[in-house]
C-alpha positions as CSV (number, residue, x, y, z in Angstrom):
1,X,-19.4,8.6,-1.1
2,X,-21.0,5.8,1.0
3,X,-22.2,2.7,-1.1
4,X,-19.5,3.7,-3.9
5,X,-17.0,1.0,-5.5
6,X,-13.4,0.8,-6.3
7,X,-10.8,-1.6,-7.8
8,X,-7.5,-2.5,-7.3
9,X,-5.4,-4.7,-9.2
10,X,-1.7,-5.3,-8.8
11,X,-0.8,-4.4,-5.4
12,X,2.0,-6.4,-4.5
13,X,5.2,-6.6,-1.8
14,X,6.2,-3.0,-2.1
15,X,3.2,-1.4,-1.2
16,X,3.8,-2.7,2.5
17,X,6.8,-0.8,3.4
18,X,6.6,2.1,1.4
19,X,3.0,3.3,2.1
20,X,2.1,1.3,4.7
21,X,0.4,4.2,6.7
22,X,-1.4,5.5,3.6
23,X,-3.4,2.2,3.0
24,X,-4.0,2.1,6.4
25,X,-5.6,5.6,7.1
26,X,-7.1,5.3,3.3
27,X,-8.5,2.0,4.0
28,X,-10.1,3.7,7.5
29,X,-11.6,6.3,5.5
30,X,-13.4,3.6,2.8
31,X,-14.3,1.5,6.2
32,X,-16.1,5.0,7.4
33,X,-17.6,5.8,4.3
34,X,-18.9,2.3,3.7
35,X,-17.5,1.8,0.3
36,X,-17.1,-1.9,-1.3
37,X,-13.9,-2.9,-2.8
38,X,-12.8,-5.6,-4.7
39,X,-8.5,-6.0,-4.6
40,X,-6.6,-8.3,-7.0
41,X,-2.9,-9.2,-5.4
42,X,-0.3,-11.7,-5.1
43,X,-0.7,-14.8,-3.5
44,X,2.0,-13.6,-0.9
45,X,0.3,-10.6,-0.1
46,X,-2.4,-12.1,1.0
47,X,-0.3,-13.4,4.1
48,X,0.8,-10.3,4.6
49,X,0.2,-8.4,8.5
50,X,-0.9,-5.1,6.9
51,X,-3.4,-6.7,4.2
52,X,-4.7,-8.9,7.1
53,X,-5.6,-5.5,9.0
54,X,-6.6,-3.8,6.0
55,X,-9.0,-6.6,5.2
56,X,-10.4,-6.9,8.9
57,X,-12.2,-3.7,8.8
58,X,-12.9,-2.9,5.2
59,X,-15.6,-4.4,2.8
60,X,-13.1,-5.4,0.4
61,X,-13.2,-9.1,-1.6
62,X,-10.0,-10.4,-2.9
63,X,-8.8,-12.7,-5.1
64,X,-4.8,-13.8,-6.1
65,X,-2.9,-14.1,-9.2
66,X,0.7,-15.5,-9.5
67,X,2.7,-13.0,-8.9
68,X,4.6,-12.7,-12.5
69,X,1.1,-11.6,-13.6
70,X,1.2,-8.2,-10.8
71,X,3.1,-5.0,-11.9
72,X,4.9,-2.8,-9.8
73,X,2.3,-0.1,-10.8
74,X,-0.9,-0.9,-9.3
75,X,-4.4,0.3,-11.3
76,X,-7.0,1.6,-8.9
77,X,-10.7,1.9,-10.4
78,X,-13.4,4.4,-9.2
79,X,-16.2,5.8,-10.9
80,X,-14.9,7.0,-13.8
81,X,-11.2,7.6,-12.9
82,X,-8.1,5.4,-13.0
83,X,-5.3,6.0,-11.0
84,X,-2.0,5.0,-12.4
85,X,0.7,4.5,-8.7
86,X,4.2,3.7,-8.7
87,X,5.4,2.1,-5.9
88,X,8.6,3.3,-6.0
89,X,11.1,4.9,-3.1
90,X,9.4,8.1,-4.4
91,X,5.9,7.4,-5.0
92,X,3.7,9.1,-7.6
93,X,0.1,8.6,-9.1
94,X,-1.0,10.0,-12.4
95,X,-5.3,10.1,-12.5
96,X,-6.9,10.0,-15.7
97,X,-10.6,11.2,-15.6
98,X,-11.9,9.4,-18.8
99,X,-14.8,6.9,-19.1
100,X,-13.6,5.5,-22.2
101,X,-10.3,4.9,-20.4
102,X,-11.8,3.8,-17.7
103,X,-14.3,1.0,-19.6
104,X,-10.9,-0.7,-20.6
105,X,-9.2,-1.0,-17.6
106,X,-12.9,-2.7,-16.2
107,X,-12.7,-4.8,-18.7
108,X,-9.4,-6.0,-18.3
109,X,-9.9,-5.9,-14.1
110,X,-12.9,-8.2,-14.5
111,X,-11.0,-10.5,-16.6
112,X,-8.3,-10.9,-14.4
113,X,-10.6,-11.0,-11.5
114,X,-12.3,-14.1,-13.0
115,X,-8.8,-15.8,-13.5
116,X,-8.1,-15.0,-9.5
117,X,-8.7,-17.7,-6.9
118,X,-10.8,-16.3,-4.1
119,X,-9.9,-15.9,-0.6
């Protein structure tokens, strides 16, 4: 819904070539639907040609962690879901509806997010 949230933490290389058109029509959607964002990624993703586009049209703040610090699995945060995906050659999600669940992965998002360098 429009003025909604979501975070991301550990989005790293792999998402660009295996869901590259995804993100894109996902990030056009949140664009639309004028949701805020806030995205926690490597430091080489943020000079990458697909997060530059994703970032010139979507409200979405980002900071940068080392990249030892990312996992292959990123953790996406909105209202009281996480979803779990697996950038793998066959990608999957698993989507927990939980607020207590939820209320630790914030916590450990907006600890990491205040480790991050901004962009």
């Amino acid at each position: 819904k429009s003025g909604d949230s979501c975070n991301i933490i550990g989005t790293t290389e792999k998402i660009s070539g295996i869901l590259k058109y995804y993100v894109l029509n996902v990030t056009k959607l949140v664009s639309l639907k004028n949701i805020n964002g806030r995205m926690i990624i490597s430091k080489r993703m943020l000079m990458d040609k697909q997060m530059r586009m994703v970032t010139s049209f979507a409200k979405l703040e980002l900071r940068a962690i080392p990249k030892k610090l990312l996992t292959p699995t990123a953790i996406i945060l909105f209202k009281d879901y996480v979803g779990l995906f697996n950038y793998t050659m066959e990608p999957f999600v698993v989507l927990i509806k939980n607020k207590e669940i939820f209320d630790t992965y914030k916590q450990y998002f907006e600890g990491i997010w205040e480790m991050g360098k901004g962009v």
